[in-house]
BAKOLPA-217695 format. One record per residue (C-alpha): residue in three letters; chain; y, z, x. Coordinates in pm, whole numbers, plus 32768, in hexadecimal, padded with zeros to 4 digits. Example, Ala and Ser with C-alpha at 12.3 -4.5 7.8 and 13.67 -1.06 7.14 Angstrom:
2
["ALA", "A", [7E3E, 830C, 84CE]]
["SER", "A", [7F96, 82CA, 8557]]
END
This chain:
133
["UNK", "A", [0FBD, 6225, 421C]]
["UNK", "A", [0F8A, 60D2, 42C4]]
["UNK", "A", [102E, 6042, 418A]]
["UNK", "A", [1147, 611E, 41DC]]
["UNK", "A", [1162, 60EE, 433F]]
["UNK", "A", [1151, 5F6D, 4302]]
["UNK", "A", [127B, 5F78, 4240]]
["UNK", "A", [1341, 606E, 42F7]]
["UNK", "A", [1314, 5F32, 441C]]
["UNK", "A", [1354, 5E20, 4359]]
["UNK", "A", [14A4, 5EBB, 42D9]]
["UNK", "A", [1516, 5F3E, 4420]]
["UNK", "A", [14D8, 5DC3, 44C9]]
["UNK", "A", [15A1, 5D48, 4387]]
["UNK", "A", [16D0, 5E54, 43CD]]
["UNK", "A", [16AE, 5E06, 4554]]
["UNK", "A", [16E1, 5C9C, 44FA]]
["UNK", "A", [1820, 5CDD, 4427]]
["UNK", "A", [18C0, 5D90, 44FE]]
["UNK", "A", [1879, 5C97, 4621]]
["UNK", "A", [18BF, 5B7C, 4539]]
["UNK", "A", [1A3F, 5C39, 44DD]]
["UNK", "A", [1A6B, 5C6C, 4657]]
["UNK", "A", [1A1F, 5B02, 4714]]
["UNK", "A", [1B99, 5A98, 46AA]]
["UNK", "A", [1C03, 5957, 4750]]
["UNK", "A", [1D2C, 5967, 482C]]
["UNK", "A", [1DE7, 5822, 4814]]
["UNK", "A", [1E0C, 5789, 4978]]
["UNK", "A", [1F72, 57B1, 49F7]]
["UNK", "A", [2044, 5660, 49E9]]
["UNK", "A", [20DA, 561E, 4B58]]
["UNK", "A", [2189, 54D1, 4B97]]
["UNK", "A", [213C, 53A9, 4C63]]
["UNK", "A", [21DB, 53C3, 4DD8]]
["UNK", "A", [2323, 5308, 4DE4]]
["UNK", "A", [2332, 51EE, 4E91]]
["UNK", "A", [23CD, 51F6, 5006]]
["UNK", "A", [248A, 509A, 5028]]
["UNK", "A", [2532, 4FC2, 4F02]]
["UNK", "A", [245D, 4EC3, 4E66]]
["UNK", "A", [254D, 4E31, 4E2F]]
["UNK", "A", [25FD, 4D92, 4F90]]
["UNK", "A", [2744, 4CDA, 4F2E]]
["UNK", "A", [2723, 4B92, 5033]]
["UNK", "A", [2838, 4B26, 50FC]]
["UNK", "A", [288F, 49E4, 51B0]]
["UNK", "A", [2949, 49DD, 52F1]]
["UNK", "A", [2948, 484C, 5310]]
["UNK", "A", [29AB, 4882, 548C]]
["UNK", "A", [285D, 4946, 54CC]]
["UNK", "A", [274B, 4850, 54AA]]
["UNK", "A", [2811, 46E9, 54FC]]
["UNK", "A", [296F, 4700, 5570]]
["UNK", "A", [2939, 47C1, 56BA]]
["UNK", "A", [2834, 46A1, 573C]]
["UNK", "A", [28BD, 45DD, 585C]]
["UNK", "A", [27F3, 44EF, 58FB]]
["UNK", "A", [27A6, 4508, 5A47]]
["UNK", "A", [281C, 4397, 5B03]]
["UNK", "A", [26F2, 42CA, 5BA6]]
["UNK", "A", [272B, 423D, 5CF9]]
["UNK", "A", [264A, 4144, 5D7B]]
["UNK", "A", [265E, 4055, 5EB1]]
["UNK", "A", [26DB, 3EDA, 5E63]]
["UNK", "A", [263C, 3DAD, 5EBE]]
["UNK", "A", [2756, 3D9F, 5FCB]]
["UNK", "A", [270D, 3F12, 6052]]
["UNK", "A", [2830, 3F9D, 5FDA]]
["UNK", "A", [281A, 40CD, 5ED4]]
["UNK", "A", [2824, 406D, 5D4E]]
["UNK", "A", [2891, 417B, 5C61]]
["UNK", "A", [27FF, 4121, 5AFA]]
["UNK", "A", [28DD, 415E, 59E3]]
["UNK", "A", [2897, 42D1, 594A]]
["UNK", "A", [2789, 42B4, 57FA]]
["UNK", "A", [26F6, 416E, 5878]]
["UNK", "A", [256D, 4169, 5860]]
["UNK", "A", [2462, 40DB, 5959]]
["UNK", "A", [23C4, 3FB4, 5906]]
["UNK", "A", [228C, 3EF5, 59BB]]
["UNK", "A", [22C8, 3D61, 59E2]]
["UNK", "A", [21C6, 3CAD, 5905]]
["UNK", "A", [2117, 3B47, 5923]]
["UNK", "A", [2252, 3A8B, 5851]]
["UNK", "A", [2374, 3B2F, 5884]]
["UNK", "A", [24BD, 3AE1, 58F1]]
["UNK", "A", [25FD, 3B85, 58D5]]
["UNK", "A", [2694, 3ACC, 57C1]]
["UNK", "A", [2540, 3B3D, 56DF]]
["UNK", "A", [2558, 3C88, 572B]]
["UNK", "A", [26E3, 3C69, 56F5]]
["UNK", "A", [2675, 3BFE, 5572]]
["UNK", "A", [2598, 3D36, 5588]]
["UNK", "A", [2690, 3E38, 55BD]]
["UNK", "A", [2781, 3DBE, 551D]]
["UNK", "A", [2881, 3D60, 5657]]
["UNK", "A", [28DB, 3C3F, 574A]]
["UNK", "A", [2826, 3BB4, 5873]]
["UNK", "A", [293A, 3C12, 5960]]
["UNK", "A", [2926, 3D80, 58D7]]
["UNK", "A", [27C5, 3D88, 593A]]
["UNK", "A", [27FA, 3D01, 5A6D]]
["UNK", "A", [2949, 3DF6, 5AC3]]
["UNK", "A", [2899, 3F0E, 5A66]]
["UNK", "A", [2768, 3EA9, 5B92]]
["UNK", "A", [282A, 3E57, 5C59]]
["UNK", "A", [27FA, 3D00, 5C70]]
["UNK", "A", [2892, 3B88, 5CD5]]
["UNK", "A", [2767, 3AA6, 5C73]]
["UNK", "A", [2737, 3AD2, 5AF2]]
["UNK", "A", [261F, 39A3, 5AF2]]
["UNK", "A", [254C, 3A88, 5BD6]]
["UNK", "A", [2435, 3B6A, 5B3B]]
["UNK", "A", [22E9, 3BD9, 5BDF]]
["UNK", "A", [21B6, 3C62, 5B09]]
["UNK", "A", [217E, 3DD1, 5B31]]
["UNK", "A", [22D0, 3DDF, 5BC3]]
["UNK", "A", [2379, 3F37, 5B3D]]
["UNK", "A", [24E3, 3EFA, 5AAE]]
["UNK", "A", [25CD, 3FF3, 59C4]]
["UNK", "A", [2655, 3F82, 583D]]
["UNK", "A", [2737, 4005, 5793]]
["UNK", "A", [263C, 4052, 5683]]
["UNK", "A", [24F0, 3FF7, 564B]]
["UNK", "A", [24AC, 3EBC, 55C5]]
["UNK", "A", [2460, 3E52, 5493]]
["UNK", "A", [236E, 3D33, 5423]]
["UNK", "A", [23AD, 3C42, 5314]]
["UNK", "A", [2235, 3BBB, 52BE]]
["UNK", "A", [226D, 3A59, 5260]]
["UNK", "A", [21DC, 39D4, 510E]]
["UNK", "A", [2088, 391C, 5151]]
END
């Protein structure tokens, strides 16, 4: 009877496992599709030259002349701080215009006279030609 019993069990377990095995059927996952993008990637540029360069107008810089009278510096011209060696005509080969220019533009008579540390306006910022040594 234990013989019996035993294998009564054994196929019962082997049925049960059939019958499990025929009924854990995969479901295949459901495809969904990536979220759309929001914005373009893809941004056509566009240029307005006006935007960035042609609405900038330089304010005009008004300083007091040697003679007390009110200078207005020429609109674009940059600040520049009198070094040891310099005179008008130098800086005039610097920037690429005349002595008198300089001098108009400061308001100025003398063009011989230069002080160190003395603050003056050029049309552009000067450029220095190193000399072969």
């Amino acid at each position: 009877m234990k013989t019996k019993t035993l294998s009564l069990t054994v196929t019962l377990m082997a049925a049960a496992l059939v019958l499990i095995g025929c009924n854990l059927t995969r479901t295949p996952p459901t495809p969904t599709l990536a979220p759309a993008p929001t914005t373009d990637p893809f941004v056509t540029p566009t240029f307005d030259p006006g935007a960035a360069f042609g609405q900038f107008t330089p304010t005009p810089i008004i300083v007091i002349g040697v003679d007390g009278g009110a200078c207005q510096i020429p609109a674009g011209w940059v600040e520049y701080t009198v070094e040891p060696g310099d005179s008008l005509t130098l800086l005039a080969e610097q920037t690429d215009s005349t002595p008198a220019e300089i001098a108009a533009g400061n308001c100025r008579d003398n063009q011989d006279e230069l002080f160190v540390d003395e603050i003056i306006y050029l049309p552009r910022q000067p450029v220095i030609q190193l000399s072969p040594v």
